[in-house]
C-alpha positions, 0 to 999 in steps of 0.5 A, a space after each residue: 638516443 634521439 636522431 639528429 632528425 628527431 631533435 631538428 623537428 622538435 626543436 623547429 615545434 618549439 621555436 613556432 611556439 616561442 614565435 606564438 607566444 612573442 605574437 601573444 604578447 604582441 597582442 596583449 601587452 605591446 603599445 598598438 603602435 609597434 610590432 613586436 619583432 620590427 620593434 623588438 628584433 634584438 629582444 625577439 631574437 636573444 629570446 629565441 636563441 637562449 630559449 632554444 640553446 637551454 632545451 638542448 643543454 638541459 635535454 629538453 628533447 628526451 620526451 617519451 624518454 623519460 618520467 613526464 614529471 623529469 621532462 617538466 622540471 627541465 623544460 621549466 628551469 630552462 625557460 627560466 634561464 632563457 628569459 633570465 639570459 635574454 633579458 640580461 643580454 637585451 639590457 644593453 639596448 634600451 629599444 629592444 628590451 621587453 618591459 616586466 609585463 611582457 617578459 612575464 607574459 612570455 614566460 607563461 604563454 612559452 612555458 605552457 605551449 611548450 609543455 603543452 606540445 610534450 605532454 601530447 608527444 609522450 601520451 602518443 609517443 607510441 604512435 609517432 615513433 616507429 621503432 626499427 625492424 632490423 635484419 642482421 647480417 651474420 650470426 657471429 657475436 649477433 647475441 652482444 649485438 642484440 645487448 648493444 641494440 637494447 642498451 643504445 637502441 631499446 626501441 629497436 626490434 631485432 627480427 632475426 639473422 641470415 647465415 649459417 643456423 647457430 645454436 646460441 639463443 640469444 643470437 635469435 631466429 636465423 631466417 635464411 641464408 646470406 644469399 636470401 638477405 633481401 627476400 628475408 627482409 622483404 617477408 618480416 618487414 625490416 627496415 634496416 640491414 645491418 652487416 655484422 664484422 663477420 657477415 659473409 658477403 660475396 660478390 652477389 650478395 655485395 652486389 644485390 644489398 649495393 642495388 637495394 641500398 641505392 634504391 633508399 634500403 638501409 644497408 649499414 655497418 654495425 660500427 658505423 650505424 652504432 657510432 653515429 647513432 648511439 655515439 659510442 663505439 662498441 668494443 665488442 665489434 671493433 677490431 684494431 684493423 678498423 680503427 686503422 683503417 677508419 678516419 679519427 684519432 688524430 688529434 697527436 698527428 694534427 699539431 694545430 688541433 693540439 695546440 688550439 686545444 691547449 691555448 683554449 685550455 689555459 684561456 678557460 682555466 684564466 677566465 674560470 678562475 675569477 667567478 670560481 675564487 670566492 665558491 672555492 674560498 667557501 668551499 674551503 671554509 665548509 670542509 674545514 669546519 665540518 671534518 678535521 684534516 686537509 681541504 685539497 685532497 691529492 691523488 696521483 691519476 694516470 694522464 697522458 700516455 699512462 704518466 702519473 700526475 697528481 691531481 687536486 680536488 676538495 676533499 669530500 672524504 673522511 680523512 680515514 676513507 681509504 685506511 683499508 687500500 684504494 677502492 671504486 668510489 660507490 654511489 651514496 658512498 657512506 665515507 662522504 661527508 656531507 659538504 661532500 656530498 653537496 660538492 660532488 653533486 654540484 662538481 665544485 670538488 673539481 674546481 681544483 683541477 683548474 690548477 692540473 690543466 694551467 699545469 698542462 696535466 689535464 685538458 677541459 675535455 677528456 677521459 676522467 683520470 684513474 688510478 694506476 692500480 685500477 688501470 692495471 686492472 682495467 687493461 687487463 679485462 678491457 680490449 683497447 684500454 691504454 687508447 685513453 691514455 692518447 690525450 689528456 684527461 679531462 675535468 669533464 668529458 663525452 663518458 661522464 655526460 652521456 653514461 650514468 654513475 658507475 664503478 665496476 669493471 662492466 661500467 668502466 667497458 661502457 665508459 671506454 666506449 664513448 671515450 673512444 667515440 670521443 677520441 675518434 671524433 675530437 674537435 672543439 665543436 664537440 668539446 664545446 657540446 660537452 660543456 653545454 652538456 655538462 651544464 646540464 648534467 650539473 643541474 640535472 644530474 645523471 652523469 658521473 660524479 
């Protein structure tokens, strides 16, 4: 997970390569006479914005995060899409477009320094990262915060805990009493305090970490630190009290947040259905010449306030596929056609459910829909689970961009908790990140299917 501080640094490194690199070009191929960001203002400033907009939808800040060969496919395609975009976008002013030279100069010098500045990053990414040493507060749980840290967190480094001495291993080392916090954090070198749900804090101790905290310590919540850090919420940490008592939820006591929604809903889904109507029509034809049986598959999901509705998708099953009863759909599930398989990869089976959200059923941005069998289930093995069923589903959402693909118990416990960091913080600014995000996804596809 990268910090909103992290990303703001490197993305100012890649706009002083792209200004670079527009001074190159400057240099080499502009007429003597003009300056190119004087000149060019419009081309310059389309270019930098596009360029710095596909980084962020395709993760191109996820350096050291992953395979350097994934971060070079990435970076590559979103070079292309930025010179592509803001050569279309410049079209419209003749003084402001770059000529082919230029534009291909660009490209290179761009592409290179860019990846030149990564390649650096992740051969010396263990030098200038420094992960966090963390001081629990409290021992009850500690062993499942030790799991979140590691899945959300896995640079992170748990020092040990302070609290009464407990005999479960996976809580760590307790390193004193409550009442020794900051002396214990003092002696292993933490750099952050983080209170669990049953930290044992006085009005001494309260005091002491209040002192600490205004003199720069961090001293912070587990579920808040986790909400705003790895944007999920912990279920196994919150409790219904601090859900009431925490600001969010409230996008059915905002009317005019639910209505905006909606109006935006209808106004994609209109706008959506031209460039989507001869895909669609396609689709259609390679379902139909592939397999024998019906193009729309119909299912009935459970949406909002857990009413069923049926969904529309293009089939990319054999038509027996669930001849035995309903089961999690699997990845490289063998029942997949292989127009299917595409389809799924590329999420045009989606495109039907356009019609679910003109209908009102589903929304752009939401919790992915389930079956009620599978709901039943669900509820019963996951605290908090019906909380998804407060908004509408969505054709895409924060769970399906930011959890890979899974179909399990366990998965759906890991999806539930960005649905609900989604729920808490709704607004149209993050539902825009997640189409962005979902862009980038499609092309690079780590999320749900």
């Amino acid at each position: 997970m990268i910090s909103n501080y992290r990303r703001g640094l490197l993305q100012t490194i890649d706009f002083v390569c792209i200004s670079i690199a527009l001074f190159i070009c400057e240099l080499t191929t502009i007429a003597p006479e003009l300056s190119i960001f004087d000149d060019y203002t419009g081309a310059c400033l389309f270019t930098v914005f596009f360029y710095l907009l596909f980084f962020y939808i395709l993760d191109g800040y996820n350096v050291g995060n992953e395979d350097f060969k994934e971060t070079t496919g990435r970076l590559a395609v979103a070079c292309l899409l930025g010179i592509i975009s803001s050569a279309v976008a410049s079209y419209a002013f003749q003084h402001w477009r770059f000529d082919r030279a230029t534009l291909c100069l660009f490209f290179a010098v761009s592409f290179c320094m860019c990846l030149a500045w990564r390649y650096i990053y992740y051969l010396n990414k263990d030098k200038v990262t420094h992960p966090l040493r963390i001081l629990l507060v409290g021992v009850d749980r500690a062993g499942k915060v030790r799991q979140l840290l590691k899945e959300g967190l896995p640079q992170a480094k748990i020092m040990g805990y302070v609290g009464e001495p407990d005999m479960d291993p996976d809580a760590g080392p307790c390193l004193g009493a409550p009442f020794d916090v900051l002396d214990a954090a003092k002696a292993h070198g933490a750099t952050m305090i983080l209170l669990l749900p049953d930290a044992p804090i006085d009005d001494d101790i309260a005091h002491a970490l209040l002192e600490a905290k205004l003199h720069g310590a961090m001293v912070v919540d587990i579920r808040s630190f986790y909400e705003h850090v790895v944007k999920s919420l912990p279920i196994s940490q919150i409790t219904e009290e601090w859900l009431l008592q925490n600001e969010g939820f409230n996008l059915n006591t905002r009317g005019s947040l639910r209505r905006l929604k909606r109006a935006l809903d209808v106004l994609c889904s209109l706008i959506l259905l031209i460039p989507t109507a001869p895909i669609m029509l396609l689709t259609a034809i390679a379902i139909r010449l592939e397999s024998p049986g019906p193009v729309i598959y119909k299912q009935d999901r459970v949406g909002l306030f857990e009413k069923e509705f049926t969904v529309y998708k293009f089939r990319s099953m054999r038509t027996d596929a669930e001849k035995d009863g309903a089961v999690w759909a699997m990845k490289n599930d063998t029942r997949v056609t292989r127009v299917g398989r595409f389809i799924r990869k590329v999420r045009i089976d989606e495109l039907p459910q356009i019609w679910n959200i003109l209908k009102g059923d589903m929304s752009f941005i939401g919790p992915r829909p389930e079956r009620m069998q599978f709901v039943q289930e669900l509820k019963k093995e996951i605290p908090y689970y019906s909380i998804r069923h407060t908004v509408k589903p969505g054709l895409t959402g924060w769970a399906q961009v930011c959890y890979p693909y899974g179909a399990s118990v366990e998965d759906s416990l890991h999806k539930l908790e960005y649905d609900l960091y989604y729920i808490k913080n709704i607004s149209i600014l993050l539902d825009i990140t997640i189409i962005m995000k979902t862009v980038g996804v499609v092309l690079f596809p780590k999320g749900a299917r």
